[in-house]
N, C-alpha and C positions, 0 to 999 in steps of 0.2 A: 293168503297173499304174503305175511309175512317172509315163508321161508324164500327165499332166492330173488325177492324181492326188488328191483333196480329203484339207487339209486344216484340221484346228482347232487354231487357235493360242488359248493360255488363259494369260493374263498379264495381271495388273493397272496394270503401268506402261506406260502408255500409248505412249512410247518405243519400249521395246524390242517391244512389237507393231505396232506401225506399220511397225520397221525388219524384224521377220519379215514380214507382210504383203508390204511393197515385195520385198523379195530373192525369197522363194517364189514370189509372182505373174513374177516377170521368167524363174525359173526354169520358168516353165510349166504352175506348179499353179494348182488351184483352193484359194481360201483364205475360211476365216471366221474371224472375231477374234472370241473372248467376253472379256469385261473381269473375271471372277469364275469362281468353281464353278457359279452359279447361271446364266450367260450361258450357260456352258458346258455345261451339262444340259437346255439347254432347245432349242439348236442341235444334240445329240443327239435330241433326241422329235423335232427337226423333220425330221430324217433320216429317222430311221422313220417319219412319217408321207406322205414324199414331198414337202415342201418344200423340202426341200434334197437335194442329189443326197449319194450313202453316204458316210460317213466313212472315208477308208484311213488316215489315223493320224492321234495328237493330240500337241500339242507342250502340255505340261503345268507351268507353274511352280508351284514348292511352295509359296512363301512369298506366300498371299492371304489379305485379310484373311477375316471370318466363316467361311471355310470352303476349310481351307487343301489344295494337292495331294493329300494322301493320303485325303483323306475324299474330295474330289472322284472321283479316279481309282476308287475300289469302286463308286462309284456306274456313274462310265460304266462299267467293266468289267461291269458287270451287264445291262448294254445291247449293250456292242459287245465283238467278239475282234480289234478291230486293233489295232497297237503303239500303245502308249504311252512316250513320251519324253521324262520330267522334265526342267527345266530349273532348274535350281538352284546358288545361294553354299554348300548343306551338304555337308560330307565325310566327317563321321563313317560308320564303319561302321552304325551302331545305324540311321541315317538312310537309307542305301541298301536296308536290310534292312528296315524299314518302308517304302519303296516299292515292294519286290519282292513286298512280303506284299500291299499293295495293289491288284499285278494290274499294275505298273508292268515295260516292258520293259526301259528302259535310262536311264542317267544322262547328260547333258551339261554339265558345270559352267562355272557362269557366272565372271566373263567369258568368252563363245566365241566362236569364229573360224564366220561364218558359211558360209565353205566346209567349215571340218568339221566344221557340225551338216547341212550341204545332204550331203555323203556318209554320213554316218549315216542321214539321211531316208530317202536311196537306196539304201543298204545293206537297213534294214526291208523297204520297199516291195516290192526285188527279190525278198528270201525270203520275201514273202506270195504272189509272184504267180510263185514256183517249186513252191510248195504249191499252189496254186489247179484244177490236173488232179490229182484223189484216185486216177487210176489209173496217174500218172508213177511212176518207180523213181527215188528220188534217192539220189543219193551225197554222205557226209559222211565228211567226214576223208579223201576218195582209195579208203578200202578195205572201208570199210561204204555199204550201199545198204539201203534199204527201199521193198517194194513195197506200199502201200499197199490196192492192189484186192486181189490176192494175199495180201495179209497174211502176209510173210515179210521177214526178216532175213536178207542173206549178206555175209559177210567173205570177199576175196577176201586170199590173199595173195603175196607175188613181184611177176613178170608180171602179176597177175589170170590165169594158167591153171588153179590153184587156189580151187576156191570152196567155201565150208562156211556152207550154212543152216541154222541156229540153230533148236536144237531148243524154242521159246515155245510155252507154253500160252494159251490166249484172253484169259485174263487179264495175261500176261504182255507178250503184244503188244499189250495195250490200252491199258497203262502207257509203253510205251515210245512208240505212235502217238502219245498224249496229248503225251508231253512232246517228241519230236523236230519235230513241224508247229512248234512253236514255241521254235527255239532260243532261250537265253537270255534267256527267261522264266521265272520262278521260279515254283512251283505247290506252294501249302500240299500236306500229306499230309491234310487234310481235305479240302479240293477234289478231289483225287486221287483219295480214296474216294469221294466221292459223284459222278463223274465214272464209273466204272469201274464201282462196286458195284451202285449207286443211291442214293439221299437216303435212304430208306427201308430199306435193308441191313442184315439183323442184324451185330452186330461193331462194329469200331472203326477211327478210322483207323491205330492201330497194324501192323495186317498190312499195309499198302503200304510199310513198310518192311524186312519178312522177305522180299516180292515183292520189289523192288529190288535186295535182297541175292545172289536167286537169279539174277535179270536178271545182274547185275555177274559172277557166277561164270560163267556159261554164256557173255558176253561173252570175260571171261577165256582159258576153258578152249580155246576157238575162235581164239586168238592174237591177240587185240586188243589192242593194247599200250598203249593209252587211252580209262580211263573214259568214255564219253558223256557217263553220269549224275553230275553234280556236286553235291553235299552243300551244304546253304548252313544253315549251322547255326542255328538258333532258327527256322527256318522249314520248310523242305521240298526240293526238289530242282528242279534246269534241267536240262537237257538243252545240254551244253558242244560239241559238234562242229558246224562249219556246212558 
């Protein structure tokens, strides 16, 4: 997926999207500039409607006027499932956590070295288009694998002569599909439930985190010596292993 790759760059300083433009195109992508959230929304509907070829990820600045990064980014989240990658002067924790709540994958802070937002792009890309066969078995962390078709979980350990499949219930593997396709992406526990449950589920999104808890133990008790599921407090949970 990397090579020829499209993407949306959304930045109001005319500048510094000229200078993404020029670097991505030389780097071999396809590239669209929107100058706004509203440029930007409207170069998604043109996706979807076959005007422009799919969007594989959006390079996102936060600080635009009328309608700034994070209102932007729910919207296209609502449209698209590819990475998104703020570009932003903010550092505050409060600031990353209302990105990640917005559906935002990752942070790049400005001033940046354009060779390491061009490996981060690649980095994205690679694990969309490591996910992209739903019947591959991938491996995270060396010694957990998930097979997807299969819908199974095994921890090898040692050698890997050693292997122990994880005893998940439908729902339990559904939480974890959910949040491993998309390392380090953050995912409200409302999302989660209406993901999982359905929109229409009696209950609350309270019980996706008793689920979790039992995920985290059964991971545990199987000799995994690190969390997958990472807590991101005042929001919901990522999925930490790549």
């Amino acid at each position: 997926m990397t090579e020829g790759a499209h993407l949306l760059i959304v930045d109001d300083e005319r500048a510094i999207a000229a200078m993404l433009d020029q670097y991505f195109s030389m780097e071999g992508y396809k590239t669209t500039v929107a100058s706004d959230g509203r440029d930007a929304l409207s170069a998604v509907d043109a996706a979807a409607r076959g005007a422009l070829s799919p969007i594989d990820l959006v390079l996102l600045d936060v600080n635009m006027p009328d309608m700034d990064g994070f209102a932007t980014c729910k919207l296209i989240r609502e449209r698209l499932a590819c990475p998104i990658i703020f570009l932003t002067a903010r550092v505050e924790d409060a600031d990353q956590l209302d990105g990640f709540a917005a559906g935002g994958d990752d942070y790049v802070l400005k001033p940046f070295s354009l060779q390491v937002l061009g490996s981060r792009v690649r980095a994205h890309l690679a694990r969309e288009s490591r996910r992209e066969d739903p019947s591959a078995r991938v491996w995270f962390g060396g010694n957990l694998s998930i097979d997807y078709a299969q819908r199974s979980v095994q921890i090898s350990r040692g050698d890997g002569a050693e292997v122990q499949c994880l005893d998940l219930t439908r729902t339990e593997f559904d939480i974890v599909a959910l949040l491993s396709k998309k390392p380090g992406r953050v995912y409200d526990r409302t999302f989660i439930y209406e993901q999982v449950w359905g929109w229409n589920a009696d209950g609350d999104a309270s019980i996706v985190r008793e689920h979790v808890r039992r995920i985290r133990k059964k991971f545990a008790e199987a000799g995994l010596e690190d969390d997958p599921i990472e807590t991101v407090w005042g929001v919901g949970y990522r999925w930490g292993l790549q």
